[in-house]
C-alpha positions as CSV (number, residue, x, y, z in Angstrom):
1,X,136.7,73.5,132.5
2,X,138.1,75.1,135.5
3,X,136.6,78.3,135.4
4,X,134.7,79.1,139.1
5,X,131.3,79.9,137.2
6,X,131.0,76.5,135.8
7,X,132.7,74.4,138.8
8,X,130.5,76.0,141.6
9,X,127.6,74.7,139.9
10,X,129.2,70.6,140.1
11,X,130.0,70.9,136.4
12,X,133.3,70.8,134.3
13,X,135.8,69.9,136.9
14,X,134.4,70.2,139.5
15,X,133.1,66.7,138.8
16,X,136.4,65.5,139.1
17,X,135.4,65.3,142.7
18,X,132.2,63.9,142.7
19,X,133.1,61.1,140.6
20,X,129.5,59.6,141.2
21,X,127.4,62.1,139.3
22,X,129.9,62.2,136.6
23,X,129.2,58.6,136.1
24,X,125.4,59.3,135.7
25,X,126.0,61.6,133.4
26,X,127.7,59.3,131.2
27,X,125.1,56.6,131.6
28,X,122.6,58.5,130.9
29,X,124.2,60.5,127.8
30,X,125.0,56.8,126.3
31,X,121.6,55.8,127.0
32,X,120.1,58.7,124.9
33,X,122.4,58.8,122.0
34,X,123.6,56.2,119.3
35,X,126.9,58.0,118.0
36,X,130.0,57.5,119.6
37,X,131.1,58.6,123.0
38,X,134.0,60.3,123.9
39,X,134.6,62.2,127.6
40,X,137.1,64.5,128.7
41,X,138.5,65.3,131.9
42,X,141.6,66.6,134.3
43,X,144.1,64.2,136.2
44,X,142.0,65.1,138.9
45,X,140.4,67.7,141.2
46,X,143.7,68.4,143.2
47,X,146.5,66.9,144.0
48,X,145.2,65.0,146.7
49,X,143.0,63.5,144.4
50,X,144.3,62.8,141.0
51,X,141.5,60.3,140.4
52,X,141.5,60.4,136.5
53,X,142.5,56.8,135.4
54,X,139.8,55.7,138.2
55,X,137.2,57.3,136.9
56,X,138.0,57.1,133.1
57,X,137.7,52.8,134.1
58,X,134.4,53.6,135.4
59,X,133.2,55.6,132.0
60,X,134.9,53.2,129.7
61,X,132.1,50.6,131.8
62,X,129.4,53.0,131.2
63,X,129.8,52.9,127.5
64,X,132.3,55.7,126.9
65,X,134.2,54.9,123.7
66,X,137.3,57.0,124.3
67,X,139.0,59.1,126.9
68,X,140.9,62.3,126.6
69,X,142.8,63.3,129.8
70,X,144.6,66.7,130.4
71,X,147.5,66.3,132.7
72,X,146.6,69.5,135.0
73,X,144.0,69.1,137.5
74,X,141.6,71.8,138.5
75,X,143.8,73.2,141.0
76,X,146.5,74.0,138.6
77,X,143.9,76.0,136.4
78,X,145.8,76.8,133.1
79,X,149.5,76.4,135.2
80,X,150.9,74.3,136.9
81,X,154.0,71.4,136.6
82,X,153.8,69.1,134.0
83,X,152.7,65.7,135.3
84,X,151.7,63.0,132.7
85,X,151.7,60.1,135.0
86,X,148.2,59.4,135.5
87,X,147.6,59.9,131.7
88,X,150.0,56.8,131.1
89,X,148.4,55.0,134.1
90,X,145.0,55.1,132.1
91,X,146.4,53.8,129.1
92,X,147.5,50.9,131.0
93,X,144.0,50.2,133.1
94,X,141.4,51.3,129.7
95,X,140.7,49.4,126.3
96,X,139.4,52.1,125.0
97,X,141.6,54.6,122.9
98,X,142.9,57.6,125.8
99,X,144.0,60.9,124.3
100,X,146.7,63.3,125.9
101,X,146.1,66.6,126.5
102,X,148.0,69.6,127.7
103,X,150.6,71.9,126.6
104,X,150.7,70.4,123.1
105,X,151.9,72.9,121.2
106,X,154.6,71.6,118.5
107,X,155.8,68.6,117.1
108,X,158.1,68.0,120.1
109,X,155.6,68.4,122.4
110,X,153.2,65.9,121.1
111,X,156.1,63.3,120.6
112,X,156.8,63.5,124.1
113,X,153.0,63.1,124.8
114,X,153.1,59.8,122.6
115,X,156.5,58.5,124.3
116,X,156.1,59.6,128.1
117,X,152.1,58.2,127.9
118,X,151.6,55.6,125.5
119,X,148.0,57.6,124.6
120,X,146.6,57.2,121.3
121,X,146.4,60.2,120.4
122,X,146.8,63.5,121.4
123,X,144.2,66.4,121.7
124,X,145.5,70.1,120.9
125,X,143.8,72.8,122.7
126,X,145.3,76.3,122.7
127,X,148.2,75.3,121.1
128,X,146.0,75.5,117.8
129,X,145.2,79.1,118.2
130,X,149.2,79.9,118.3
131,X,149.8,77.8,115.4
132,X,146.6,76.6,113.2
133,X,148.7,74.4,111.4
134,X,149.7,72.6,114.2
135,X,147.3,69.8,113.6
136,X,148.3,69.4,109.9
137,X,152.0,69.5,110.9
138,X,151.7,66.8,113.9
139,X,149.6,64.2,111.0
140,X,152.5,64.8,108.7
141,X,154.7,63.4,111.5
142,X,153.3,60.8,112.1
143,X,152.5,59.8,108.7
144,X,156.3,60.0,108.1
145,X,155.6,63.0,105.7
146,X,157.8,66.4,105.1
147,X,156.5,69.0,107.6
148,X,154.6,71.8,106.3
149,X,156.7,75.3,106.7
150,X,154.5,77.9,107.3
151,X,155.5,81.8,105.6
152,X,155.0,84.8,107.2
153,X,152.3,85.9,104.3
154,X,150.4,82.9,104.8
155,X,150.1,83.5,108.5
156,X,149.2,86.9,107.3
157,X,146.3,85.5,105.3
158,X,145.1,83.4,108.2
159,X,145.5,86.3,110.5
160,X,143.5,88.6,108.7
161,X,140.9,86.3,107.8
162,X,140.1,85.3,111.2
163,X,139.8,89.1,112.3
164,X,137.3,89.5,109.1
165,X,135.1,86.2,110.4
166,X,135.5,87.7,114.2
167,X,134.3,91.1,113.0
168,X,130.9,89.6,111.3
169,X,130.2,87.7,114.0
170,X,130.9,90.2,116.7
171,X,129.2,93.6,115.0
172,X,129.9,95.2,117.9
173,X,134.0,97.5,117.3
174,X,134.8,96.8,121.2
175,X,133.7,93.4,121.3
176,X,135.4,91.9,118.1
177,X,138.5,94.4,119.0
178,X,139.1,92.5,122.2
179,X,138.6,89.1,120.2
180,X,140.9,90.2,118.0
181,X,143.7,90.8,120.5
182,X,142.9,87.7,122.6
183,X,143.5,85.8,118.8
184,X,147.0,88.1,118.3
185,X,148.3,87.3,121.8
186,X,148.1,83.5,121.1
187,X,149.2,83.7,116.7
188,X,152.2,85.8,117.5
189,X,154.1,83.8,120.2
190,X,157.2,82.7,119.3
191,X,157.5,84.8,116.0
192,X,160.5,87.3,115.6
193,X,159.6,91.0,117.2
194,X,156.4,88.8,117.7
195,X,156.4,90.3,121.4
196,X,156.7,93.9,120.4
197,X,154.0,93.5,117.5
198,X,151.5,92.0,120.2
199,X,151.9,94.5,122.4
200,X,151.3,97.1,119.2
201,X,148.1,95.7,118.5
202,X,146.9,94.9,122.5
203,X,147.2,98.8,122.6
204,X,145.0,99.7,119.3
205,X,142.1,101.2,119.5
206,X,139.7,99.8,116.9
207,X,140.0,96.7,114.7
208,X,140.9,98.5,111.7
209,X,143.9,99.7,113.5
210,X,144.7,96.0,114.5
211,X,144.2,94.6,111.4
212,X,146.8,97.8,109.6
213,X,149.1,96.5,112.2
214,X,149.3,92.6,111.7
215,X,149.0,93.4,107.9
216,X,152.3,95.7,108.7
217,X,153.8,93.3,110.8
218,X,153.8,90.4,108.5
219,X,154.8,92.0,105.5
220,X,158.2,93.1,107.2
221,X,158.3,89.5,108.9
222,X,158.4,88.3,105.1
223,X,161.2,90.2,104.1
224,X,162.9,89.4,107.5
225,X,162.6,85.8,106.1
226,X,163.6,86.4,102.8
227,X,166.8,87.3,104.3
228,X,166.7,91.4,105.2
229,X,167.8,91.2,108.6
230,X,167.1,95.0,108.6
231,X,163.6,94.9,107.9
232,X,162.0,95.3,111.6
233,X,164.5,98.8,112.1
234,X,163.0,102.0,111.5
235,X,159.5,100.4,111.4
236,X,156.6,100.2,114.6
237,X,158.2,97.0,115.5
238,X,161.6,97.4,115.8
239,X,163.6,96.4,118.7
240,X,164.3,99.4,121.2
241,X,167.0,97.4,122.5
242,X,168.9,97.5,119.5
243,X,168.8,101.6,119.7
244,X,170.1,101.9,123.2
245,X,173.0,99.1,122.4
């Protein structure tokens, strides 16, 4: 984690650069549990210090039975220029399995993880939230099976199910509202008129209101699919560009 709160305070990391502690940690979480032990960490704490496949040695020593690295360090925060290297440099120094991370979003994106790094595996982070099949869909590949096409009413389904779990476990209309649109920023990416829809629902004003909109949104995204390149016109999501030209 990157966030000030949690790095002023030597943890997430921050640890990155006190490699020392972070090592006693591990020791002494082996010593106290029998399951297996997996860390993850950054490249490093800056770019003067990119110290992941360092330390991940040292953990591997302490008992660690796999690694997960995420490319950024905490300087870059959640930005930042895509820089595998020290990823592939830990698969080379550890015996023990190392995971990718970062900006795995797709199937492309996770094959280029696999053929820039030589990692075991990859770990996908927000890239899930965009697309909760995106797990699913990256097994199928590598398994060699037929990739899983996703509809616009199952995504509809999904959608609305996650507001209805969101809104018992956050009572509170501003609270799971604000969930709600954090979820919609991330699920509509990508999506035709996706931009316009998020924008809709970042401006509603209670979650039954967001939930009418995505309900909207993906019943004309069906028909868009189906073939009615018309359906988005005349409708809260249609594209004002289109009006002007």
């Amino acid at each position: 984690c990157p966030s000030k709160k949690v790095c002023k305070n030597s943890g997430g990391s921050a640890l990155m650069s006190e490699p020392d502690l972070a090592v006693e940690i591990v020791r002494a979480v082996r010593a106290a549990i029998s399951i297996p032990l997996t860390v993850k960490m950054r490249s490093g704490f800056d770019h003067t210090l990119r110290n992941a496949p360092e330390l991940a040695w040292r953990l591997q020593e302490e008992g660690a039975e796999a690694i997960t690295i995420h490319w950024r360090t905490r300087e870059d925060l959640y930005g930042g220029e895509r820089a595998v290297d020290k990823i592939a440099e830990a698969v080379d120094r550890l015996s023990v399995p190392v995971i990718g991370n970062g900006d795995i979003v797709d199937i492309p994106s996770a094959q280029a993880m696999f053929k820039d790094t030589g990692c075991s595996g990859v770990m996908i982070g927000r890239g899930a939230i965009r697309n909760p099949w995106l797990m699913l869909q990256v097994g199928q590949w590598l398994r060699g099976e037929p990739i899983v096409e996703v509809t616009a009413m199952e995504r509809r389904r999904v959608l609305l199910r996650y507001y209805a779990k969101i809104a018992e476990a956050i009572p509170h209309p501003k609270g799971s509202l604000g969930r709600m649109k954090m979820v919609s920023k991330h699920f509509l990416l990508g999506l035709p008129q996706g931009k316009i829809a998020r924008k809709r629902i970042l401006r509603a004003q209670t979650p039954q209101e967001a939930s009418d909109l995505a309900d909207a949104y993906f019943r004309l995204l069906a028909s868009y699919e189906a073939g009615d390149l018309d359906a988005f016109a005349d409708s809260h999501f249609a594209d004002p560009t289109r009006d002007a030209a």
